[in-house]
C-alpha positions as CSV (number, residue, x, y, z in Angstrom):
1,X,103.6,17.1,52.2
2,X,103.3,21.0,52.6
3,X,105.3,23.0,50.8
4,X,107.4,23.9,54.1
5,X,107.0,20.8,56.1
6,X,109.9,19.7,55.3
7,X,113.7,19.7,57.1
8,X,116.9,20.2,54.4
9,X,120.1,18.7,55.6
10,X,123.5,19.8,53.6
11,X,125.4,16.7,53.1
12,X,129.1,16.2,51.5
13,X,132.1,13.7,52.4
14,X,132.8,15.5,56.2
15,X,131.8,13.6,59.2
16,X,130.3,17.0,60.4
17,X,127.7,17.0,57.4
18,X,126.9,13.4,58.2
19,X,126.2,14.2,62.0
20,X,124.1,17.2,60.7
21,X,122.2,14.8,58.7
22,X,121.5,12.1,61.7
23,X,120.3,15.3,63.5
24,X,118.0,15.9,60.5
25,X,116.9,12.9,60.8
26,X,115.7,12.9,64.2
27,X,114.7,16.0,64.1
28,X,112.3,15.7,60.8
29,X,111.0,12.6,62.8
30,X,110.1,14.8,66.3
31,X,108.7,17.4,64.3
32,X,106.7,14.8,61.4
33,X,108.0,16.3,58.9
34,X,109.8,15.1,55.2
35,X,113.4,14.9,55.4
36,X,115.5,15.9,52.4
37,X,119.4,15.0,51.7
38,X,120.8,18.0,49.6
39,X,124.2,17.9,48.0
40,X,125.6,20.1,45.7
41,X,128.2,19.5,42.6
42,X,129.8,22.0,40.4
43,X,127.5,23.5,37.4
44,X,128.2,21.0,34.8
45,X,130.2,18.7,36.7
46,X,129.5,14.7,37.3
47,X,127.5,14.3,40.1
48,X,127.9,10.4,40.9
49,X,130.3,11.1,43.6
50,X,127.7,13.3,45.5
51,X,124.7,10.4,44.8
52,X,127.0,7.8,46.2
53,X,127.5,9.8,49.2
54,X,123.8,10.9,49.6
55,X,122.1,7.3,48.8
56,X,125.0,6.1,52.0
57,X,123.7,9.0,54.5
58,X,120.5,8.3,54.0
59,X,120.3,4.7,54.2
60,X,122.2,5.4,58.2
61,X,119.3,7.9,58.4
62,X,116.9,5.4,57.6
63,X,118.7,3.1,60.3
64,X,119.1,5.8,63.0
65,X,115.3,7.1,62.8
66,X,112.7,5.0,61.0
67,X,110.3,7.6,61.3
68,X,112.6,9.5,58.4
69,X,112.0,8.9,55.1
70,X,114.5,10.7,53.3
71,X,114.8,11.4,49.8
72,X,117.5,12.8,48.1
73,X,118.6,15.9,45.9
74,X,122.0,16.9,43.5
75,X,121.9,20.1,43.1
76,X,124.8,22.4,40.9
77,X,126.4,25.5,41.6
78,X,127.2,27.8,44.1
79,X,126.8,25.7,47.5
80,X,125.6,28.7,49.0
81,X,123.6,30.2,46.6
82,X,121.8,26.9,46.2
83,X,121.1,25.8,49.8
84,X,119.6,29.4,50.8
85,X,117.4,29.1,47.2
86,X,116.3,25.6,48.8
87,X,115.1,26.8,52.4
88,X,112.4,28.8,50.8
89,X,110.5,25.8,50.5
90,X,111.9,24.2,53.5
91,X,110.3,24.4,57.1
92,X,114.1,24.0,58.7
93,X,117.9,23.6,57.2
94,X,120.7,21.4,58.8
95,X,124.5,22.2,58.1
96,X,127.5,20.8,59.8
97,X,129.9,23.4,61.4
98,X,132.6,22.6,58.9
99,X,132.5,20.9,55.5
100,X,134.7,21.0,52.4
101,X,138.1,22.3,52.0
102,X,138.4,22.5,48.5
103,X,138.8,26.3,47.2
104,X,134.8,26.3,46.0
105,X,133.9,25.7,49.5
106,X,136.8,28.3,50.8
107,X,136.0,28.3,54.0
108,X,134.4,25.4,55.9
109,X,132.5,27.5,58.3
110,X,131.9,30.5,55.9
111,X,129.3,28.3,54.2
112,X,127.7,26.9,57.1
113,X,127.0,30.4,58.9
114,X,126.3,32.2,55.6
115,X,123.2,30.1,54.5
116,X,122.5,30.3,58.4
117,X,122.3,33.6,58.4
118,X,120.6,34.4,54.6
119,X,118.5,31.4,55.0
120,X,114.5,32.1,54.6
121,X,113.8,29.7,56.9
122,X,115.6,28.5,60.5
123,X,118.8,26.8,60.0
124,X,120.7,24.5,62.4
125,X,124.4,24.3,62.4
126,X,125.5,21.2,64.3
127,X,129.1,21.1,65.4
128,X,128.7,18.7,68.5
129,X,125.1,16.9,68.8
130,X,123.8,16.3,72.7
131,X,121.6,15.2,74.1
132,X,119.9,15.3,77.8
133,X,120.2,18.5,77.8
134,X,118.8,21.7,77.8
135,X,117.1,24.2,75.0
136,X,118.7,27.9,75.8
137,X,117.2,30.7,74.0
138,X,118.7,34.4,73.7
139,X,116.0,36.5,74.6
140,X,115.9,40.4,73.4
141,X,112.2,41.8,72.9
142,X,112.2,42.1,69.2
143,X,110.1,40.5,67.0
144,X,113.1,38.3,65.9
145,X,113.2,37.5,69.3
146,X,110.3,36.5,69.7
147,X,110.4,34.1,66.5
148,X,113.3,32.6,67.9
149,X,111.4,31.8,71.7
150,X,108.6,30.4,69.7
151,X,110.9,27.8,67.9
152,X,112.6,26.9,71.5
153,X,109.8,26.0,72.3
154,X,108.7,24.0,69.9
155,X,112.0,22.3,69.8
156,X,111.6,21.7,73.9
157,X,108.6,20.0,73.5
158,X,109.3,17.7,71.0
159,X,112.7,16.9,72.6
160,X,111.0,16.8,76.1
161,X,113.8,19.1,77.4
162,X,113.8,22.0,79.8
163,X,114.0,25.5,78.2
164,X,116.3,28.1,79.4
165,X,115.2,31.8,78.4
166,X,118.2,34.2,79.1
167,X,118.2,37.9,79.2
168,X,121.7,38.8,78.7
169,X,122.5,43.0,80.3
170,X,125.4,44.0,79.1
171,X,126.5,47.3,81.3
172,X,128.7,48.6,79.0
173,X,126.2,49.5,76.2
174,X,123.8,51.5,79.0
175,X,123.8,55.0,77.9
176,X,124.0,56.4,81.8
177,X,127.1,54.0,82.4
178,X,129.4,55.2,79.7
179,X,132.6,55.6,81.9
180,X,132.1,55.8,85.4
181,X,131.2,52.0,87.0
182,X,127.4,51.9,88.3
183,X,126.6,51.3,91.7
184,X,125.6,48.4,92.7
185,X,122.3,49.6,93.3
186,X,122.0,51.0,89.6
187,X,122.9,47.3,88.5
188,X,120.6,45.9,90.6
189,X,117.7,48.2,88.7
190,X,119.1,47.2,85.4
191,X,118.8,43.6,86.0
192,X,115.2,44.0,87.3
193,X,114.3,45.8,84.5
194,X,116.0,42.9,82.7
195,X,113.9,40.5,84.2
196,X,110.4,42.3,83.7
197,X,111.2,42.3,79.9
198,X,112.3,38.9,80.3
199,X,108.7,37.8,81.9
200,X,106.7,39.9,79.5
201,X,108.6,38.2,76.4
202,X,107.5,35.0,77.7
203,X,104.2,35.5,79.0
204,X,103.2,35.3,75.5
205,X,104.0,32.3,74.6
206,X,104.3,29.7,77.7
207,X,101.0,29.0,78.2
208,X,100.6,27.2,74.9
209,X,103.8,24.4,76.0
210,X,102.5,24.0,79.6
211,X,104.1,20.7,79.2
212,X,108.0,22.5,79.0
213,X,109.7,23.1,82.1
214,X,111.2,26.8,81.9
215,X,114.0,28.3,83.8
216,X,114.2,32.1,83.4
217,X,118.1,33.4,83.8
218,X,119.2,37.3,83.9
219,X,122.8,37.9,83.3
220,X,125.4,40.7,83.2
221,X,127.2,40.4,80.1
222,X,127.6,41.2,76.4
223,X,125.4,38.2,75.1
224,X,127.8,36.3,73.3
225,X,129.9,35.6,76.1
226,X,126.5,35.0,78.1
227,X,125.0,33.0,75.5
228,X,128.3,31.2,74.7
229,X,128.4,29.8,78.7
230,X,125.2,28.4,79.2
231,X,125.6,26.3,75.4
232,X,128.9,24.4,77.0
233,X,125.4,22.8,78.9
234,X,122.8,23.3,76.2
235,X,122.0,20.5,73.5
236,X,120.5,23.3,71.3
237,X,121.2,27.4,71.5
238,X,118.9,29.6,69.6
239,X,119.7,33.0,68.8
240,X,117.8,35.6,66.3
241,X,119.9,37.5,63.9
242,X,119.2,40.9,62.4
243,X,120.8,40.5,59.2
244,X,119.9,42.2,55.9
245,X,118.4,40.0,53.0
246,X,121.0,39.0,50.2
247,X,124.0,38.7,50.7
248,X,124.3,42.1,52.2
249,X,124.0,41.9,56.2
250,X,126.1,39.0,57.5
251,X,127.2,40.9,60.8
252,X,130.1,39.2,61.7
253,X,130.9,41.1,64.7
254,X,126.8,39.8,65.5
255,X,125.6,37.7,68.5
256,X,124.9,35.0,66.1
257,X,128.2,35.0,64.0
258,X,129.6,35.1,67.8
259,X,127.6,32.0,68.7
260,X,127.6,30.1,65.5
261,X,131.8,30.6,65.5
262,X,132.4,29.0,69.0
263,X,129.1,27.3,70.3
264,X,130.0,23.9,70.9
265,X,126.2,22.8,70.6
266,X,124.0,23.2,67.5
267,X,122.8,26.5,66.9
268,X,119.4,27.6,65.4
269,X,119.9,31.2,63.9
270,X,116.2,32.9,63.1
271,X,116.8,35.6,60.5
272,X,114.9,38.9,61.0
């Protein structure tokens, strides 16, 4: 096994964490890739409660997707600090949407989206799995951006889904519209525009997934709210996010803290 062909799932006593896990699971299998059940107990602590939970999970892995061949990992300290040390050497990292409530874990959700979004690798935070459904991808131009298409993709294929590339124009953040309302003509020109930087992000890349059906969408918007409507549909939502490294650039008022807050779908965050 390479050193990053390998998929991390978070697991503790929540249902959420144990969904997260059976998405693992599946997805370690799709992508042929080692699957790895990571708990983490208190620095010093007894960790028989975490190996009881881990050796459970993985056994319903085993049952769920054959194809996964999990092992499993105690880790101790900071839950944070350890998952994000962990995804160095991890091609992908799986967290529930909400997890402990115990004062160490503070808040459920703080956990999940801060090791989403410090994570040196993609992470998935699954609140609702789906399925039959489509991939959506937030689409900007940046290189980020264009990390986060490439693992859409990817994801597509595997899950033979149709991909959805949005280009979200928010109006309100166009330099000539600060006050006065465009014309509709002027909004017109900014969606084309839209869409030209929309074809040229994906020309790029969609002639190496022939075999994934794309549907291109331009919308007026701030992209949260955009990106927010089309995952009440979506069975994944990826986003990039332009945090800082450490623990430094978490964003909060971000597209991806946005998305990862109220997405009802899993949500791939690509740190920039």
């Amino acid at each position: 096994m390479g050193a990053r062909n390998l998929v991390i799932a978070a697991v503790d006593r929540s249902d959420s964490a144990r969904q997260a896990a059976f998405w693992a699971a599946e997805d370690a299998a799709l992508r042929g890739a080692g699957l790895q059940l990571v708990g983490v107990a208190e620095a010093g602590a007894d960790d028989a409660h975490e190996r009881a939970t881990l050796d459970h999970v993985a056994q319903r892995c085993r049952q769920l997707h054959p194809e996964a061949l999990p092992d499993v990992l105690v880790a101790h300290g900071n839950p944070i600090t350890e998952l994000v040390r962990l995804s160095a050497e991890a091609e992908l990292v799986v967290l529930g949407a909400h997890g402990r409530t115990a004062s160490r874990w503070a808040s459920v959700g703080s956990v999940a989206t801060r090791v989403a979004t410090h994570a040196s690798c993609p992470a998935v935070v699954v609140r609702e799995p789906r399925s039959a459904s489509p991939v959506v991808v937030g689409v900007d131009g940046s290189q980020r951006g264009r990390r986060a298409l490439e693992f859409a993709f990817t994801e597509a294929r595997a899950r033979n889904s149709e991909l959805v590339a949005v280009r979200a124009r928010d109006l309100a953040t166009v330099e000539r519209f600060p006050v006065v309302p465009p014309l509709d003509f002027e909004i017109q020109a900014e969606l084309d525009r839209a869409r030209r930087e929309l074809d040229e992000a994906l020309s790029g890349v969609v002639g190496r997934y022939p075999e994934v059906t794309v549907r291109n969408e331009v919308r007026c918007g701030h992209p949260t709210a955009v990106l927010l409507h089309l995952a009440s549909r979506a069975r994944l939502l990826v986003v990039a996010h332009r945090g800082a490294g450490g623990f430094a650039g978490l964003l909060l008022g971000s597209t991806a803290a946005g998305v990862l807050r109220d997405a009802p779908c899993p949500v791939a965050i690509l740190r920039g």
